[in-house]
C-alpha positions in Angstrom: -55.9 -68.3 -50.7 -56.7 -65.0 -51.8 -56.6 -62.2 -49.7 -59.3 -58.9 -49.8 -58.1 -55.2 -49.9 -59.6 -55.3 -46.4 -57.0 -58.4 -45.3 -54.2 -57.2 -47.6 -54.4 -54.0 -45.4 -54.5 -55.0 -42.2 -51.8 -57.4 -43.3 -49.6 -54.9 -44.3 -50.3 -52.6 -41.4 -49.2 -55.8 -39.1 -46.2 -56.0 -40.9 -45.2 -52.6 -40.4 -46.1 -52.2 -36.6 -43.6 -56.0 -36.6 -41.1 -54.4 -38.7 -41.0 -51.1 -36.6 -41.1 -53.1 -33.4 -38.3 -55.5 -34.9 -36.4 -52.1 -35.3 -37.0 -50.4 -32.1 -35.6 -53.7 -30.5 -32.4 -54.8 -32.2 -31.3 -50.8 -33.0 -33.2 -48.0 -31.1 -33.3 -49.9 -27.8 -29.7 -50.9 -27.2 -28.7 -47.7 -28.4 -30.7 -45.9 -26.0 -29.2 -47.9 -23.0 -26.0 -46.8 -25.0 -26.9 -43.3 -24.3 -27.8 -43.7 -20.9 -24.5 -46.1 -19.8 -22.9 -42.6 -21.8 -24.7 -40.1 -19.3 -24.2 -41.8 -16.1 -20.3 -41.9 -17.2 -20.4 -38.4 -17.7 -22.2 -37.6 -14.9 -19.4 -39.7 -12.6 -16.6 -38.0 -15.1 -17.9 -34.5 -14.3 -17.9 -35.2 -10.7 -14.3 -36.3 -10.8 -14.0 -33.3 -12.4 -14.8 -31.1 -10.1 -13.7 -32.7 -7.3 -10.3 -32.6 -9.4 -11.0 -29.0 -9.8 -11.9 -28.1 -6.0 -8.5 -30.3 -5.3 -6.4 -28.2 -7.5 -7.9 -24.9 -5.9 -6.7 -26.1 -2.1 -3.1 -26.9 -3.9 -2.3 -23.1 -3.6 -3.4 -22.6 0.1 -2.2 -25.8 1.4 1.6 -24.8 0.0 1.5 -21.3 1.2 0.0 -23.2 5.2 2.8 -25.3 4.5 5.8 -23.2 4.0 3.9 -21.3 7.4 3.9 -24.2 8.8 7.6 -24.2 8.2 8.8 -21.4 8.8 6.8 -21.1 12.1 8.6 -24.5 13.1 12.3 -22.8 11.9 11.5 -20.1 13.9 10.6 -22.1 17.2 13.7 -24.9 16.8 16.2 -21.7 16.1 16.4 -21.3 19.6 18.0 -24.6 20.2 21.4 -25.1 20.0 22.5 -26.6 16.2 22.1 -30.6 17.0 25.4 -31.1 14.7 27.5 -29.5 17.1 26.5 -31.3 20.0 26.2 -34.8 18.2 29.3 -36.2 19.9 31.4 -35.1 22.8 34.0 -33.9 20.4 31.8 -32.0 18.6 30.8 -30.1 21.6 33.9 -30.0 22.4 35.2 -28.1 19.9 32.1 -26.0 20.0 32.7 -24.5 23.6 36.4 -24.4 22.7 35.8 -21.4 21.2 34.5 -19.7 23.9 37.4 -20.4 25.9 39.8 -19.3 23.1 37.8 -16.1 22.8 37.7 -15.1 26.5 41.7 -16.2 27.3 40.7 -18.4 29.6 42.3 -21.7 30.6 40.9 -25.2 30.5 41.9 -27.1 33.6 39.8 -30.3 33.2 37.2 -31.1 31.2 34.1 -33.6 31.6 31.8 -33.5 28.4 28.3 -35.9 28.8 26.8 -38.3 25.9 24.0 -36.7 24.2 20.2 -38.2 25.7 17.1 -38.1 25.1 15.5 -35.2 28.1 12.0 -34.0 28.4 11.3 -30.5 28.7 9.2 -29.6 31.0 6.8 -26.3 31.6 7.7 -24.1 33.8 4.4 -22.7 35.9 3.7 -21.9 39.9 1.6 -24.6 41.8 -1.2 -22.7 43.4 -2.4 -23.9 47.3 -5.4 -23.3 49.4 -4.8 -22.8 52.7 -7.4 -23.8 54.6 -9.7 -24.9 52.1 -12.8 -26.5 54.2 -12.3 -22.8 56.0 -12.5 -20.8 52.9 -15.5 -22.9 51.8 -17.7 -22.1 54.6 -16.8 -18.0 54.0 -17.3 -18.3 50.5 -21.0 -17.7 50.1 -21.2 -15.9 47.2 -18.3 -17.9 45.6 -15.8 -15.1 44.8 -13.2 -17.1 46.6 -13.3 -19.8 44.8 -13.5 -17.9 41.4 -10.5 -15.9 42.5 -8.7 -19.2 43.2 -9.7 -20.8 39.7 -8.4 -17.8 38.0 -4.9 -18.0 39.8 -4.6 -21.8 39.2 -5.7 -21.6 35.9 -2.7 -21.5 33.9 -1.1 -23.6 36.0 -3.7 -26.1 35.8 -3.5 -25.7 31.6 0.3 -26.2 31.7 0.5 -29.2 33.9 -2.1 -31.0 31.8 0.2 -30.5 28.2 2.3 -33.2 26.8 6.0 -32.5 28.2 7.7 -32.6 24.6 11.3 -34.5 24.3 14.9 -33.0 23.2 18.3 -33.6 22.8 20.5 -32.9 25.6 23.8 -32.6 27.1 25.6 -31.5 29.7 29.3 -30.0 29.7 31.6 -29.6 32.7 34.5 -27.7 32.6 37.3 -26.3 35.3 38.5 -22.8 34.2 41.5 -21.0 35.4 41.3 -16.7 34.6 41.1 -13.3 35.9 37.6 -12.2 37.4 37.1 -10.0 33.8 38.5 -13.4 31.9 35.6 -15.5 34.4 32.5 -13.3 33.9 33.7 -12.8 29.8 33.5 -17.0 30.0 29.8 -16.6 31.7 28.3 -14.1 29.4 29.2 -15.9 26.4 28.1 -18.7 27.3 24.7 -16.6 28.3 24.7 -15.2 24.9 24.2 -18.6 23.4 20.8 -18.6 23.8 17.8 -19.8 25.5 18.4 -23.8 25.5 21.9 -23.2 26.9 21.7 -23.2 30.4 24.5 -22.4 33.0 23.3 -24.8 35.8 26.6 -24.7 38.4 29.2 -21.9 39.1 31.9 -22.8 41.9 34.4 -20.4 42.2 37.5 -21.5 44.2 38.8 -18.2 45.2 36.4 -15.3 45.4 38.8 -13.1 45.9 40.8 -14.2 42.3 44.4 -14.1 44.5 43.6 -11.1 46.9 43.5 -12.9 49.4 46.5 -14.8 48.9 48.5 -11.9 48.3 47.3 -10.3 51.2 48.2 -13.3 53.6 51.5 -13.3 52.3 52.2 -9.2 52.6 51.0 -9.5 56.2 53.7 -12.5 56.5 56.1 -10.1 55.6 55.1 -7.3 58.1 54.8 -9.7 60.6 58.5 -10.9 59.9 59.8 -7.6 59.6 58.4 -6.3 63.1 60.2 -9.6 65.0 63.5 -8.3 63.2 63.0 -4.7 64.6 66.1 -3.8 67.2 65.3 -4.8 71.0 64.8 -1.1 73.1 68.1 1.1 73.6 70.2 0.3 76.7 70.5 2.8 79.4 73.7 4.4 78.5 74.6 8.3 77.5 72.9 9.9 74.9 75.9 9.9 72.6 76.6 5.9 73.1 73.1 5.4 72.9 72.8 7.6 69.3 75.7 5.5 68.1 74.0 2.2 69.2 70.7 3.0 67.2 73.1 4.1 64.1 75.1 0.4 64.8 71.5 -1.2 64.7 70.0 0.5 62.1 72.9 0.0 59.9 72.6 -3.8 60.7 68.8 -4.0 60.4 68.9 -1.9 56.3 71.3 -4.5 55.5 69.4 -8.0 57.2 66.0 -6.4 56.8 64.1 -8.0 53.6 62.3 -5.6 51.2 58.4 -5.9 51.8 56.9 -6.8 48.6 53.6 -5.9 47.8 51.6 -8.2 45.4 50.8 -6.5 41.7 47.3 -7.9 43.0 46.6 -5.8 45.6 48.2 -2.8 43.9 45.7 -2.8 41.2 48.9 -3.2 38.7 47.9 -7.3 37.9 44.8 -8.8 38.2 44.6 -12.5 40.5 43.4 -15.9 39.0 41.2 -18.8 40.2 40.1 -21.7 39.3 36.0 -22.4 38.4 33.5 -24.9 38.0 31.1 -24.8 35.5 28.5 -26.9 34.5 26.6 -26.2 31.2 23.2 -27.8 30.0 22.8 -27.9 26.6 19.2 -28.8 24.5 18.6 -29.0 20.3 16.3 -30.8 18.4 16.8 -32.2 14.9 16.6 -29.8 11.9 13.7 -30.1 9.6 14.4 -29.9 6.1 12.0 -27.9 4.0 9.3 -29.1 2.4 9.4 -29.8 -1.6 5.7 -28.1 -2.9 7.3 -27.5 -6.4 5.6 -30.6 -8.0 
């Protein structure tokens, strides 16, 4: 069958709308969802990126709030006593030793607690109305009862916190020293710091020996008066001179020597014996952060 120019035309124009359509699908199409698969890749890639890139520009700030963050914490827990020295009785032990060896006092007895778990507790005034049904019926404008919110405020904020935990201890001891040796002891201990807390003070003998010392001296007067020679008998004046130089011989040689106590004198200073008991709180030490990486 022959074909016309017309046919061959239109035949060949067929072909080449089949030949481009056979093209488009089995090259151009799957290559185009090629290139689309590609940009929605690199659209997710470059969100990553960014989002890598936004992460990467909090890394500076978050190490610098972070060594704050630190150092703020170092600087509250620095008031605490060091929680190694007070892990074990011995170790406080040996840590109020010091003290003692410092001030020249002597350790009597000695009573040294187990380390606990304590909370710590705000301190704050309770506020109370007095007569509140009264005060409501004068307060008409209400200036009573905003003068009362603002005095309980704090108190109400502080009662509502968290009461936070620590570790703590308590150390009794029974001193013997001078009054100076005593307060030295106290002020030391003071100078501890804030979470060291002197809870007790007995002191046996207020009067570090004066008083003692002053009993005995009037012992002595008191002795020395009933040894004083009876009143002179009636007699001449020369038997009775010779009497009183008889007795008064007699009384130099049986009369004791008053002794007066170097603590009264000013020339020793008295001991006694004092109770202490010593509160003791510490936390555990944080180590520092590692932001090198």
């Amino acid at each position: 069958m022959k074909l016309n120019y017309r046919e061959k035309v239109i035949l060949a124009i067929v072909a080449a709308i089949a030949i481009l359509l056979a093209g488009f699908f089995t090259l151009i199409k799957p290559k185009n969802e090629e290139i689309k698969d590609h940009e929605a890749e690199l659209e997710t890639k470059q969100a990553e990126k960014q989002k890598i890139e936004a992460d990467i520009a909090r890394i500076d700030p978050l190490i610098k709030q972070i060594d704050k963050t630190y150092q703020d914490t170092k600087k509250l827990t620095g008031d605490f006593v060091d929680s190694s020295k007070i892990s074990t009785p011995e170790k406080l032990d040996q840590y109020m030793q010091n003290i003692a060896s410092e001030t020249g006092v002597e350790i009597v007895e000695l009573n040294v607690d187990v380390p606990k778990s304590a909370s710590i507790n705000y301190y704050y005034r309770s506020y109370e109305t007095l007569l509140s049904g009264m005060m409501s019926s004068a307060d008409l404008n209400g200036e009573y009862a905003k003068a009362e919110a603002k005095l309980s405020e704090e108190s109400t904020q502080l009662s509502q916190r968290t009461a936070e935990e620590a570790i703590s201890t308590e150390y009794g001891v029974l001193i013997r020293g001078t009054r100076e040796q005593v307060f030295d002891y106290l002020k030391a201990v003071e100078d501890l710091g804030d979470t060291t807390l002197i809870k007790n003070v007995e002191i046996n003998d207020y009067t570090f020996g004066a008083a003692e010392a002053l009993e005995d001296l009037v012992n002595q007067v008191n002795q020395a008066a009933q040894n004083q020679p009876a009143e002179t008998p009636e007699g001449g004046e020369e038997g009775a001179a010779n009497n009183n130089e008889q007795e008064q011989q007699q009384q130099e040689q049986q009369q004791p020597e008053i002794q007066v106590s170097p603590v009264l004198t000013g020339e020793s200073d008295g001991t006694s014996t004092v109770k202490i008991i010593i509160s003791l709180y510490s936390v555990y030490d944080m180590p520092q952060p590692d932001t090198s990486a």
